[in-house]
C-alpha positions as CSV (number, residue, x, y, z in Angstrom):
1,X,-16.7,15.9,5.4
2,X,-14.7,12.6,5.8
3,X,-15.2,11.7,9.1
4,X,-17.8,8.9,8.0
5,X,-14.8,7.3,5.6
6,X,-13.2,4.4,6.6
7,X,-11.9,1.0,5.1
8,X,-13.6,-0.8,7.1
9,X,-16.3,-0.1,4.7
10,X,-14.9,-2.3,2.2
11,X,-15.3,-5.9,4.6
12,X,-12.4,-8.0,5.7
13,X,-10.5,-10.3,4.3
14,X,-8.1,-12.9,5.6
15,X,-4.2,-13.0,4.9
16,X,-3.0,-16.1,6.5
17,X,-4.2,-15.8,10.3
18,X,-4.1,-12.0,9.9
19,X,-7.4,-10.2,9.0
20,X,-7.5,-6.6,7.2
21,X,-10.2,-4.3,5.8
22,X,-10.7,-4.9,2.1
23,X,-8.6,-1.4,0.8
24,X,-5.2,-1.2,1.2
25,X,-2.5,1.2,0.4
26,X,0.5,0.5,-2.1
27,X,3.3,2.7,-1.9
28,X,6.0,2.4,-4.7
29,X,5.6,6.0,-5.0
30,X,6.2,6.6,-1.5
31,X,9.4,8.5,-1.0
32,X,11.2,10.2,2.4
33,X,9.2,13.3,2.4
34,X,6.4,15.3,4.4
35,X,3.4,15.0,2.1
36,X,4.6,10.8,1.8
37,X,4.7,10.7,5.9
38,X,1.6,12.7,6.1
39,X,-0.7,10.7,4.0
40,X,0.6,7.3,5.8
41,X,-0.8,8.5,8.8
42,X,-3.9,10.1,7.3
43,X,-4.4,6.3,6.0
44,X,-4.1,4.6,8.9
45,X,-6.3,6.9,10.5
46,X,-9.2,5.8,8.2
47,X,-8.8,2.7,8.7
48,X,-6.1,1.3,6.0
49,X,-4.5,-1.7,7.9
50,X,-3.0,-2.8,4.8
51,X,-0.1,-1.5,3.6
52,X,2.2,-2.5,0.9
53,X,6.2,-1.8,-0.6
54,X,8.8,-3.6,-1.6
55,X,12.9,-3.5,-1.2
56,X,12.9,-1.9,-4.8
57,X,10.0,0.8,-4.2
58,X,12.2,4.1,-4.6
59,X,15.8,2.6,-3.7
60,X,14.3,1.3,-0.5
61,X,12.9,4.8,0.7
62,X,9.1,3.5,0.4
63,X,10.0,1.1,3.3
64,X,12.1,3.5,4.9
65,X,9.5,6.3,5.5
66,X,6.8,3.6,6.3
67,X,9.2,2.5,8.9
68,X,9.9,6.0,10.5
69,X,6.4,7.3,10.3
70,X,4.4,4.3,11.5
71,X,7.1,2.2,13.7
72,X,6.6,1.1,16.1
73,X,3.4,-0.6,14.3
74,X,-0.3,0.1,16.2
75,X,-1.8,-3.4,16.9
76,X,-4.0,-4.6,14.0
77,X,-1.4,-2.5,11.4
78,X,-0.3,-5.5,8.6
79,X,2.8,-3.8,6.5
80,X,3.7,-6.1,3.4
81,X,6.8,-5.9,1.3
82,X,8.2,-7.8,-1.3
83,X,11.9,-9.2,-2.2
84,X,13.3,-11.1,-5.5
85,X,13.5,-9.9,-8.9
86,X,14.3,-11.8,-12.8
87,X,17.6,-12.0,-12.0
88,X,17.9,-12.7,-7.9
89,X,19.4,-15.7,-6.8
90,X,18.0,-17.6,-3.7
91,X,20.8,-16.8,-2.2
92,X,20.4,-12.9,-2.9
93,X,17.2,-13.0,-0.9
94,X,18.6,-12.7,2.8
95,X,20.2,-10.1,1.7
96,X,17.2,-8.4,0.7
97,X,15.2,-9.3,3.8
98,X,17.8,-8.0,6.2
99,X,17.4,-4.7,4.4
100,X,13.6,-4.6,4.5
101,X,13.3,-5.7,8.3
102,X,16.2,-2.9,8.9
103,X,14.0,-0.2,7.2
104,X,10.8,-1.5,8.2
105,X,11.8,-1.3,12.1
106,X,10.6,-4.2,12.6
107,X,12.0,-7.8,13.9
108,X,9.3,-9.4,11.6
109,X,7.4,-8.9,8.4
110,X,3.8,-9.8,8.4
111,X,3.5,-10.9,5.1
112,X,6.6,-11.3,2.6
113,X,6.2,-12.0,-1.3
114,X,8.3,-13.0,-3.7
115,X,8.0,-9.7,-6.1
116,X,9.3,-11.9,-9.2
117,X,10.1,-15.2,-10.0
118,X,13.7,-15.7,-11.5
119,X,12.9,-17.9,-15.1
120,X,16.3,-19.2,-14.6
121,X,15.3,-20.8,-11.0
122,X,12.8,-23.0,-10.1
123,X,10.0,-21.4,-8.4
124,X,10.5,-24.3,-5.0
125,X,14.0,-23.4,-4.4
126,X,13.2,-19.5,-4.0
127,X,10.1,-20.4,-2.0
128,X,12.4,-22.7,0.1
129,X,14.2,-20.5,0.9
130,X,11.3,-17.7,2.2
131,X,10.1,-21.3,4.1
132,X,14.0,-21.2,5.9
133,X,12.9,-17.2,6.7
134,X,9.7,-18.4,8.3
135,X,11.2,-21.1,10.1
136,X,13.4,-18.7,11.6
137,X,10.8,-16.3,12.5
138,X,11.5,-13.3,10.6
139,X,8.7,-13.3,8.1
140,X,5.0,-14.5,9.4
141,X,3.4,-15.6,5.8
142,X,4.7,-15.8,2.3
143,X,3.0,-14.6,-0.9
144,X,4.0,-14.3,-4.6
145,X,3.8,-11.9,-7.1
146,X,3.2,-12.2,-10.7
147,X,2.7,-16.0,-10.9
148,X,0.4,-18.2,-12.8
149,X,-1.4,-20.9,-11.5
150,X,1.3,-24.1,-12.1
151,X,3.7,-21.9,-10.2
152,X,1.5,-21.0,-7.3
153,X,0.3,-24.7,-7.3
154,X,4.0,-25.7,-6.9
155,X,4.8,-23.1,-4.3
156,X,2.1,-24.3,-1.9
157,X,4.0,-28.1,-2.9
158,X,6.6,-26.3,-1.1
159,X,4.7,-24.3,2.1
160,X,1.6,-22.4,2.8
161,X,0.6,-19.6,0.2
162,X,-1.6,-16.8,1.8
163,X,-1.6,-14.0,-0.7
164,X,-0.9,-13.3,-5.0
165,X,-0.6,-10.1,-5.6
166,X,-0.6,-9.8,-10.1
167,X,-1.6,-7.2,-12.2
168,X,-5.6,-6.8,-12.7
169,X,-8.0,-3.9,-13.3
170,X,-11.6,-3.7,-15.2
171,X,-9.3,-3.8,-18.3
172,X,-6.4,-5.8,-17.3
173,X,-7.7,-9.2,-17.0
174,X,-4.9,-11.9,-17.6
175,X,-5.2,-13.1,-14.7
176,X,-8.4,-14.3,-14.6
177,X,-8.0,-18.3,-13.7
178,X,-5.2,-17.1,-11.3
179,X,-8.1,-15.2,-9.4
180,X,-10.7,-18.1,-9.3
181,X,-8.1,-20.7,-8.4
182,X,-7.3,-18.0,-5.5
183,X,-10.8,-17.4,-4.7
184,X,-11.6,-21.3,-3.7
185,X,-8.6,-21.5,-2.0
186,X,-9.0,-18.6,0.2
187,X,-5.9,-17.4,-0.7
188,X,-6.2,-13.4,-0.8
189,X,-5.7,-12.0,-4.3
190,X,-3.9,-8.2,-4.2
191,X,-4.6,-6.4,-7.4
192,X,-1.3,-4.2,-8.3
193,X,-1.9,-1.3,-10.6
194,X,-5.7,-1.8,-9.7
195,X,-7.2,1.6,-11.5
196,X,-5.5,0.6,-14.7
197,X,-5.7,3.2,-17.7
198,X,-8.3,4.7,-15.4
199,X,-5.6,6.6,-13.6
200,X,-5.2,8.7,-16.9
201,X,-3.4,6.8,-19.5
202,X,-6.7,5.4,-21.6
203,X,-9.0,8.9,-21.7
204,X,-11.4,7.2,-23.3
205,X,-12.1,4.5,-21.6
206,X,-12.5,7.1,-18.9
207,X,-15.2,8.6,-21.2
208,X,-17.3,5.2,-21.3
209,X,-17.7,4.9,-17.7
210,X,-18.6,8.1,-16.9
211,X,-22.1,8.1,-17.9
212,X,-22.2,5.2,-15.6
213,X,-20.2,6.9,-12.6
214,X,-22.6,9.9,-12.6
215,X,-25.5,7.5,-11.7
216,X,-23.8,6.7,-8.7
217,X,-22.6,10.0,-8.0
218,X,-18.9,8.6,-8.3
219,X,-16.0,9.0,-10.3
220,X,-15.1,6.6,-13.0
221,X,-12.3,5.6,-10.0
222,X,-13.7,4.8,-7.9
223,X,-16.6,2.3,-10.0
224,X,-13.3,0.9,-10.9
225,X,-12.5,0.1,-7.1
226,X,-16.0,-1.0,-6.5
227,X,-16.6,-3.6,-9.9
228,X,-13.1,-4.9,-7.9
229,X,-14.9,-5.5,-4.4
230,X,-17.2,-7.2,-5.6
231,X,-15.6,-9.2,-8.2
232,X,-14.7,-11.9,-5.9
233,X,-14.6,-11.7,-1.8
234,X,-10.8,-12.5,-1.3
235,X,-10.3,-9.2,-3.6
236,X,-7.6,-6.6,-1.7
237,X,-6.9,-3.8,-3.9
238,X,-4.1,-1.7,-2.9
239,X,-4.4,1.6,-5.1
240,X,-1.4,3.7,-4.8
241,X,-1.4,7.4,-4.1
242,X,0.4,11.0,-3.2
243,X,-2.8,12.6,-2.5
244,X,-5.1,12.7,0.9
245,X,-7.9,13.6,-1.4
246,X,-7.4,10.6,-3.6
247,X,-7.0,8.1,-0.7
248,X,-10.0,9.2,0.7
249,X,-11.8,9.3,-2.6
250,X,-10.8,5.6,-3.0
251,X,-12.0,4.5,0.2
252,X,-15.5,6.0,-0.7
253,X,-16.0,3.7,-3.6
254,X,-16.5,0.6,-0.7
255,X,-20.0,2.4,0.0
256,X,-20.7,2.1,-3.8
257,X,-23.1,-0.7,-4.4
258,X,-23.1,-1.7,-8.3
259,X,-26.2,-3.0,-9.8
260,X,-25.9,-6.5,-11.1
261,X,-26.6,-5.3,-14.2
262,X,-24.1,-2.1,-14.4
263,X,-21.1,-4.9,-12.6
264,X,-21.8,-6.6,-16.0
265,X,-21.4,-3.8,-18.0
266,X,-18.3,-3.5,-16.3
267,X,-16.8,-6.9,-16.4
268,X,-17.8,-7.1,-20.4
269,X,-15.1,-3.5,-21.1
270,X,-12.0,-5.6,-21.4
């Protein structure tokens, strides 16, 4: 049965002045094809009002498809995408933009991040110019992808920072600084890549948390999703999938309530 799955289960969160449940979809591996279509709408039927791409996801068909399936946008819907890479020039990123809000079908993107900062640019001049997008009423908030905490401190010199979306899992945990500074400013944190080696690529740390999963009648997955929850309250993870059975396995780790002492357990692996 999956009736009784939703994200809502997860808890909200706030992006700016736009609230969503606390599990999102991320779609780089979205593509322009029925099984991508049909679990986009199987997702937003269980709640997932959260969902995130960029101009580079599959040559720009991850933003297409989310446009043609879900356009125009049910009320409540937040769709995400990101612009920018090393090498883009401020000047690049209208260019970009135009793309996204053509694919996206949409006048105006609710929240758009800067997917990487250019080390040959300073970090104000590519935010400025995502500011001169605001102003003009084609993006609603900005976030940043893949920063530390000197160059999110010197974006928000520049404007109002509502979301950082890095790299971070149970054993990815670089970014731990970056999270807390986010987590006492309110500024939502979106873990990219949020399963980690649990998606298949470290077997055995797979093989340590199952013992631990089968006391919650879980998957190692989906502990993985939970230790995220409730690792801080401005926590949005955004796992990616293909699979209707693995996006609504995901959303059942928000009714998984770790023990204090298992969370520990957890948060000591990496």
């Amino acid at each position: 049965m999956t009736d009784d799955i939703s994200a809502a289960q997860a808890g909200i969160v706030q992006i700016g002045d736009l609230t969503v449940n606390r599990l999102g979809l991320g779609t780089n591996r979205i593509n322009d094809n029925d099984q991508s279509r049909q679990l986009l709408r199987r997702a937003v039927e269980l709640g997932v009002n959260f969902i995130d791409t960029a101009h580079r996801y599959q040559g720009g068909a991850s933003e297409a498809t989310i446009g043609s399936t879900l356009a125009p946008y049910p009320d409540g819907l937040v769709v995400a995408t990101k612009g920018g890479w090393q090498e883009t020039l401020p000047s690049e990123l209208r260019g970009q933009l135009e793309d996204s809000l053509r694919r996206l079908r949409t006048d105006c993107i609710d929240l758009y991040q800067l997917h990487r900062v250019n080390p040959d640019v300073p970090i104000e001049e590519s935010v400025g110019m995502l500011k001169l997008f605001q102003e003009e009423g084609k993006i609603r908030h900005i976030g940043l992808s893949e920063v530390n905490v000197d160059q999110l401190q010197r974006a928000q010199k520049v404007t109002p920072i509502v979301s950082v979306q890095n790299e971070y899992n149970v054993m990815a945990r670089q970014h731990e600084t970056l999270l807390d500074y986010c987590t006492k400013q309110g500024i939502a944190f979106i873990p990219w890549f949020p399963l980690g080696g649990l998606a298949g690529a470290a077997e055995q740390v797979e093989n340590k948390l199952s013992d631990m999963a089968s006391n919650y009648d879980a998957a190692p997955q989906q502990l993985a999703l939970a230790w995220l929850l409730k690792r801080s309250p401005i926590m949005l993870p955004i796992p990616g999938t293909l699979s209707t059975g693995h996006l609504e396995a995901n959303l059942r780790s928000a009714t998984i309530t770790l023990s204090e002492d298992d969370y520990q357990r957890l948060t000591s692996m990496a």
